[in-house]
C-alpha positions in Angstrom: 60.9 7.2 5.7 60.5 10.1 8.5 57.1 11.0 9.2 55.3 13.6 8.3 53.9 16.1 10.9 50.5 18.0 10.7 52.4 21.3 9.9 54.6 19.9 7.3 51.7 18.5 5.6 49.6 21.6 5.6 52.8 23.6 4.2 53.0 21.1 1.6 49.0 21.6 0.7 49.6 25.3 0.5 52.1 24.6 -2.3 50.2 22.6 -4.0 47.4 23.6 -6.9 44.0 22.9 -7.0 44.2 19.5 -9.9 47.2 18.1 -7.6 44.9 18.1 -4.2 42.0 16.9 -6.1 44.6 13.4 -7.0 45.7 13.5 -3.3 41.7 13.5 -2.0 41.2 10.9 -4.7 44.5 8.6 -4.1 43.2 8.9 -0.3 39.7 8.0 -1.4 41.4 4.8 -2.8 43.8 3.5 -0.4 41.6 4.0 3.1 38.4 3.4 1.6 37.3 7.1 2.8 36.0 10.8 1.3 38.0 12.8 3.2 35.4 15.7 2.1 32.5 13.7 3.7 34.6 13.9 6.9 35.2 17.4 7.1 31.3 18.2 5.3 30.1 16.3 8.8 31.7 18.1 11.5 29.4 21.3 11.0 26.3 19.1 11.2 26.9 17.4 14.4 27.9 20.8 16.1 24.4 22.1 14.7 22.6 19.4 16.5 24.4 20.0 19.6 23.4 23.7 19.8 19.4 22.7 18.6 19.8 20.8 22.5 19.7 24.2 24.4 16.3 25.8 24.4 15.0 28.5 22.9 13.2 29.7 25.4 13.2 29.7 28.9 11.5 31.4 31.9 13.2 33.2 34.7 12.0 32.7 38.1 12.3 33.6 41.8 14.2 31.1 44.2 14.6 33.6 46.8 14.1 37.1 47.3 17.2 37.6 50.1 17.5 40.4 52.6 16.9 43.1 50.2 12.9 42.1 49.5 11.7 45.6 48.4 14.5 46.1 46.2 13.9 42.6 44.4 9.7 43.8 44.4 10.9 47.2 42.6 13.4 45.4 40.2 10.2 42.6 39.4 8.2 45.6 38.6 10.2 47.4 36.8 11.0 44.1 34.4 7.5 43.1 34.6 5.6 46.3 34.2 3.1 45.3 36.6 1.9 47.5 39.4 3.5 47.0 43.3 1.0 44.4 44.6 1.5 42.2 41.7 5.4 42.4 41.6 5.0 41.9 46.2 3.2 38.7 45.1 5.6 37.1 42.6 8.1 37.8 45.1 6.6 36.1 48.2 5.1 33.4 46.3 8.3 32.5 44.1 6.5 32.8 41.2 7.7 33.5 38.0 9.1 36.9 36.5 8.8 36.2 32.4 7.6 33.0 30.5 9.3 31.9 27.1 11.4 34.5 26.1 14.5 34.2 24.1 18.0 33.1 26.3 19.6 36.5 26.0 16.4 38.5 27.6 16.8 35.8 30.4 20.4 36.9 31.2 19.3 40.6 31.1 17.0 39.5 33.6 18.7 37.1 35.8 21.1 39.7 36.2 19.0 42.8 37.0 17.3 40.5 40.0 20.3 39.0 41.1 21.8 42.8 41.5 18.9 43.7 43.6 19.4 40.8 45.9 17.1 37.9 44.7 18.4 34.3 43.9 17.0 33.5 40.3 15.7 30.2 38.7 16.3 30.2 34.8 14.4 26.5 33.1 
């Protein structure tokens, strides 16, 4: 007997109604031993605990401020709200822009800095 390739298998499926796949689930059920519906009902799960590993929130930081310093101190500023001295000492001290915000605010961020010269630190 030839065997029977992925694609000629799914063509025969799609010929098939819904009382003749319910006997091929349950034939399988009873010659491997296995729920073919379990199998296919457990690959959304594990995929949902792989994307519960990235954080929620992070916090974007300075690693450097580069060659352009005042452009970096006007781009903190401007993200931070805070007034020139403030933004000058995050800068120089490598401090931290934003705590805990969502991923996507962190990107905005990260690339705003990076753009004005600075080297950013996203934990």
């Amino acid at each position: 007997m030839a065997k029977l390739t992925k694609e000629d298998f799914i063509s025969s499926l799609k010929e098939m109604n819904l009382l003749e796949i319910k006997e091929l689930v349950d034939a399988m059920k009873e010659e491997f031993g296995v729920d073919p519906s379990a199998v296919a009902v457990a690959a959304p799960v594990a995929g949902g605990a792989s994307a519960d590993a990235t954080p929620s929130t992070v916090t974007v930081s300075i690693a450097d401020a580069g060659a352009a310093k005042v452009a970096v101190i006007k781009a903190v500023k401007e993200i931070t709200g805070l007034g020139l001295k403030e933004s000058k000492d995050i800068v120089d001290n490598k401090g931290v822009v934003k705590e805990n915000i969502p991923s996507a605010e962190a990107d905005e961020i990260k690339s705003k800095l990076e753009e004005a010269g600075a080297t950013v630190e996203v934990k």
